[in-house]
C-alpha positions as CSV (number, residue, x, y, z in Angstrom):
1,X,-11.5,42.9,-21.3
2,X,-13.6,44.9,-23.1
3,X,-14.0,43.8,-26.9
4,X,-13.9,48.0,-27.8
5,X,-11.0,48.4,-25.6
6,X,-8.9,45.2,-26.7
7,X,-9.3,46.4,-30.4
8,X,-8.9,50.0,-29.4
9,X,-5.4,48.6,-27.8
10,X,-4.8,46.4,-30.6
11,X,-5.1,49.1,-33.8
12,X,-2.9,52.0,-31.2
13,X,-3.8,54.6,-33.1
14,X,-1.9,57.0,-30.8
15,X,1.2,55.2,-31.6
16,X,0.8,55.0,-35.1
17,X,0.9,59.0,-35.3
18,X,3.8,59.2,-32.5
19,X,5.6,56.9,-35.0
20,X,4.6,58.8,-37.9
21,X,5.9,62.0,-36.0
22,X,9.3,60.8,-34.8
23,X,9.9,59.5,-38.7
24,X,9.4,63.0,-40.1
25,X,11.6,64.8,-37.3
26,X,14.5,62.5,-38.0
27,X,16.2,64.6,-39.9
28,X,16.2,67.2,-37.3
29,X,17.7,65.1,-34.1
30,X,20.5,63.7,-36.9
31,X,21.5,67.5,-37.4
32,X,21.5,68.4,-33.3
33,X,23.1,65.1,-32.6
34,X,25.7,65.0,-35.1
35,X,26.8,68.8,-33.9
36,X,26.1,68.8,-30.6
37,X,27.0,65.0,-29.3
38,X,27.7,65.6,-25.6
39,X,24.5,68.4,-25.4
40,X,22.2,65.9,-26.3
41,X,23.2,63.2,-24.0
42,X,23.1,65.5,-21.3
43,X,19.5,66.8,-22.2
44,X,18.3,62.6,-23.0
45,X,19.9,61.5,-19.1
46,X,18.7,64.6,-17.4
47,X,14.8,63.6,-18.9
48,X,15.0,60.0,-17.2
49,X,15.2,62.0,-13.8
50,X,12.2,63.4,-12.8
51,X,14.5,65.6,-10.3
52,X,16.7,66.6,-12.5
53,X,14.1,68.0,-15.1
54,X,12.3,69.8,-12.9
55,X,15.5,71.7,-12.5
56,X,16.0,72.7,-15.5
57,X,14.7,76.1,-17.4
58,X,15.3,77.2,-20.6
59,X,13.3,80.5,-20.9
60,X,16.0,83.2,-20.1
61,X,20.1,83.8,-19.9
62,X,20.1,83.2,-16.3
63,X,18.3,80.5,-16.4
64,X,20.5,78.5,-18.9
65,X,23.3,79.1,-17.4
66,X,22.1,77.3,-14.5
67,X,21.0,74.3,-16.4
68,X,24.6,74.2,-18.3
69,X,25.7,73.8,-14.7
70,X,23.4,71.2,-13.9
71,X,23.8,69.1,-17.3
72,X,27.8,69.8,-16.8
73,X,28.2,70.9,-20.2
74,X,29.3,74.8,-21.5
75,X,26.9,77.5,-21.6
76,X,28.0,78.3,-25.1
77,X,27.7,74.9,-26.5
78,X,24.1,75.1,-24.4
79,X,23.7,78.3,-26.3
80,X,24.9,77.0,-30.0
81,X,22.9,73.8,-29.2
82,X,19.5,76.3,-29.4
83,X,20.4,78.2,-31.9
84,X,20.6,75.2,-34.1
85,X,17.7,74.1,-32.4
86,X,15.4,77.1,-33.5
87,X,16.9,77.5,-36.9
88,X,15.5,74.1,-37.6
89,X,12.4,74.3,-35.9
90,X,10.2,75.7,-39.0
91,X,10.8,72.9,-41.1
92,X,10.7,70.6,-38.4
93,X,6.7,71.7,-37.1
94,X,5.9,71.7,-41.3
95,X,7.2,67.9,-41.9
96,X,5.7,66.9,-38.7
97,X,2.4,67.7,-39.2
98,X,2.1,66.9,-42.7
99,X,3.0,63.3,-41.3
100,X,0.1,63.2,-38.8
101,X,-2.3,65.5,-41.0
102,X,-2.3,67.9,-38.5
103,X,-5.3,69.8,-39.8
104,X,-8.0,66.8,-40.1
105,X,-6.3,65.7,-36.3
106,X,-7.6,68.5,-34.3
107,X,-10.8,68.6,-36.1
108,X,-11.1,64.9,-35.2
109,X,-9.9,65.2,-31.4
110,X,-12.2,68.2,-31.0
111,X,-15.5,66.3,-32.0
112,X,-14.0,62.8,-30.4
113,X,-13.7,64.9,-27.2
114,X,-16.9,66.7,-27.3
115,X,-18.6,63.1,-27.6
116,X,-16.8,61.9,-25.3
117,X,-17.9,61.2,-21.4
118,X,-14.9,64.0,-20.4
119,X,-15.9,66.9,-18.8
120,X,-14.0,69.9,-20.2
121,X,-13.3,72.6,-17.3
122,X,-11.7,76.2,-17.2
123,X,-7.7,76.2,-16.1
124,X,-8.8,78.7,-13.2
125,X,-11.0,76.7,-11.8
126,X,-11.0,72.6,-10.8
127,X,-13.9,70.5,-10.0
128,X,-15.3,70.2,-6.7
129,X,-13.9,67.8,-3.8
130,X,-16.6,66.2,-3.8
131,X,-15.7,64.6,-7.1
132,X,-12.6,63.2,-6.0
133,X,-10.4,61.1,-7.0
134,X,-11.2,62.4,-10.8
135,X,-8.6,63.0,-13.6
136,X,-8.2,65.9,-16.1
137,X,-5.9,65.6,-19.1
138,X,-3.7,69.0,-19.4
139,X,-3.4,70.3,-22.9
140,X,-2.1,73.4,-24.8
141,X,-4.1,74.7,-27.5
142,X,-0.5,75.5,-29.4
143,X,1.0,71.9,-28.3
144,X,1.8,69.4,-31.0
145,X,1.9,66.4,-28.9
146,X,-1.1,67.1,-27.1
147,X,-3.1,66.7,-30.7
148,X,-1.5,63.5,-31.0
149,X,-3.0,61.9,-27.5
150,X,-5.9,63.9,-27.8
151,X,-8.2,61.8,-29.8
152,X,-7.3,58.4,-28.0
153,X,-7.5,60.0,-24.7
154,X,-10.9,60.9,-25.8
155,X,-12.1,57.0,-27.1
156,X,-10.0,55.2,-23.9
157,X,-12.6,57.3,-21.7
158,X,-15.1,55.2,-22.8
159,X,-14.2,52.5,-21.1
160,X,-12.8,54.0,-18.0
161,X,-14.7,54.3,-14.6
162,X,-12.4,54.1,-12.0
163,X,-13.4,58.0,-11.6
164,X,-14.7,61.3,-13.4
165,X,-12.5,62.1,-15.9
166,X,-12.1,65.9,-17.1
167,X,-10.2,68.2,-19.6
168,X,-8.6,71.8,-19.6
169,X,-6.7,73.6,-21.4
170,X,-3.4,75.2,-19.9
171,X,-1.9,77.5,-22.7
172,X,0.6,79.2,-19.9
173,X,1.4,76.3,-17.3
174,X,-1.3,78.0,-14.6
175,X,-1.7,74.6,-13.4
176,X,1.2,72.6,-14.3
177,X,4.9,72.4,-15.8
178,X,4.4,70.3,-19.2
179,X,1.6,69.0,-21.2
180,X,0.2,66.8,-22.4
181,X,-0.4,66.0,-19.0
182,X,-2.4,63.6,-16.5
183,X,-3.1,64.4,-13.2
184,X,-4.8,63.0,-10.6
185,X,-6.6,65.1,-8.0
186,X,-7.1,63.1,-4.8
187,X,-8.9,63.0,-1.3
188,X,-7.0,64.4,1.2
189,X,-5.5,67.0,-1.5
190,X,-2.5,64.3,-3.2
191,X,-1.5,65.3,-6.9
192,X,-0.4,62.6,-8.6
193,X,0.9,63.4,-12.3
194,X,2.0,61.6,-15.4
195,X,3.2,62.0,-19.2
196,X,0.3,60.3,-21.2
197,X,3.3,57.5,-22.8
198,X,3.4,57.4,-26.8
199,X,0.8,54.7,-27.0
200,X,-2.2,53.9,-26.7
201,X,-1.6,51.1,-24.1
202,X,0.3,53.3,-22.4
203,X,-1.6,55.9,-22.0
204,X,-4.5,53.6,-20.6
205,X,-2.1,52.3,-18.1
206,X,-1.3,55.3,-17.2
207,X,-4.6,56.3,-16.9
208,X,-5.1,53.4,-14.4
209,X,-2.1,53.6,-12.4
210,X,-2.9,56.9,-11.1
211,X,-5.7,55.9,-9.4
212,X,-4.3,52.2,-8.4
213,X,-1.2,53.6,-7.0
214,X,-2.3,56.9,-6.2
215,X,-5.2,56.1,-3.7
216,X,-3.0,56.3,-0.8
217,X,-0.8,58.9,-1.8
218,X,0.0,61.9,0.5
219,X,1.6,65.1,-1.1
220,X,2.9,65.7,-4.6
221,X,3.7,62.8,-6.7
222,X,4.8,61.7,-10.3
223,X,4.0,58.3,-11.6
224,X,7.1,57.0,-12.7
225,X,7.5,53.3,-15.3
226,X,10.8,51.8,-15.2
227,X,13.0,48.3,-15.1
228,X,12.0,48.1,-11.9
229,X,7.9,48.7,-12.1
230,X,5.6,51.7,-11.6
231,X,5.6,53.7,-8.7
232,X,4.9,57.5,-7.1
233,X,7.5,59.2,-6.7
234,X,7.2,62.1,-4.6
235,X,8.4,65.7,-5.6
236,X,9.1,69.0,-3.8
């Protein structure tokens, strides 16, 4: 291995601040949890299925109600649940990025990026064919955890040449449902996604995987980590 990448791996500097993060928010899952109990079980099993959370939307009446039915719990405690939820959320996003130094971050993952061997692109328009299989790392420009796998995206792509990798941003989910977000655009038009992990080893394994796995892929995929390995699982 690499010397730069076993040190890289080694000091996890994208775990450190993901740490940092969850420390500062505790306060906020101890209110939810000790409230809402059976809403927040519901919400952490219904994450583990890739199925399941792609059924899920949050943004209107109608579309709660359907995911109360899905996560078999009220649509009032669904509702109370948020309320809670956004009452708290101001002093969550303040403790949060006081933790991390939120400021200093971007600034950091900005110039990392921009010296970086990642090829920043425009949401509406993806790189040629010709390029594949290549990579590009989803952001938000309003998204917290994004800023926090930013910067070690940005130093892991150093060492990476199993293809191009790329960068967009995608403030209104043009191109997909969540970020931060890794996908892999491959020959014969497969789309293999991932979450980036809350490390820095496993963001690089992610990194890997979706070309290792992925090169045979047909369709639309998600690389999934479990007990049982790392696989593609395909989804509608």
């Amino acid at each position: 291995m690499n010397p730069g990448l076993e040190r890289l791996l080694k000091e996890d500097p994208m775990g450190k601040l993901f740490a940092a993060s969850e420390k500062a928010s505790q306060f906020f899952y101890d209110r939810l949890t000790q409230q809402y109990p059976h809403v927040v079980r519901a919400l952490n099993e219904a994450r583990e299925s890739a199925e399941t959370r792609a059924k899920l939307n949050f943004k209107d009446e109608e579309g709660r109600r359907r995911s109360a039915e899905i996560l078999g719990i009220s649509f009032e405690d669904l509702q109370s649940y948020f309320e809670l939820h956004h009452s708290l959320v101001d002093e969550l996003v303040a403790r949060r990025k006081e933790a991390v130094g939120y400021s200093t971050l971007r600034r950091s993952g900005a110039a990392l990026l921009h010296h970086s061997p990642v090829t920043k692109i425009n949401v509406e328009e993806l790189p040629a064919d010709s390029l594949k299989p290549y990579i590009v790392y989803w952001s938000a420009d309003w998204c917290f955890p994004c800023q926090l796998t930013k910067p070690t995206f940005a130093r892991l792509a150093r060492f990476f040449d199993k293809c191009p990798l790329f960068f967009g941003e995608d403030n209104n989910f043009s191109r997909v449902k969540f970020v931060p977000q890794l996908v892999a655009y491959l020959p014969g038009g497969a789309q293999v996604g991932s979450d980036c992990g809350e490390n820095t080893q496993e963001l690089w394994e992610h990194l890997n995987l979706l070309i290792t796995l992925g090169r045979n892929f047909q369709g639309n995929g998600e690389l999934v980590c479990d007990e049982q390995g790392c696989r593609i699982d395909p989804v509608g």
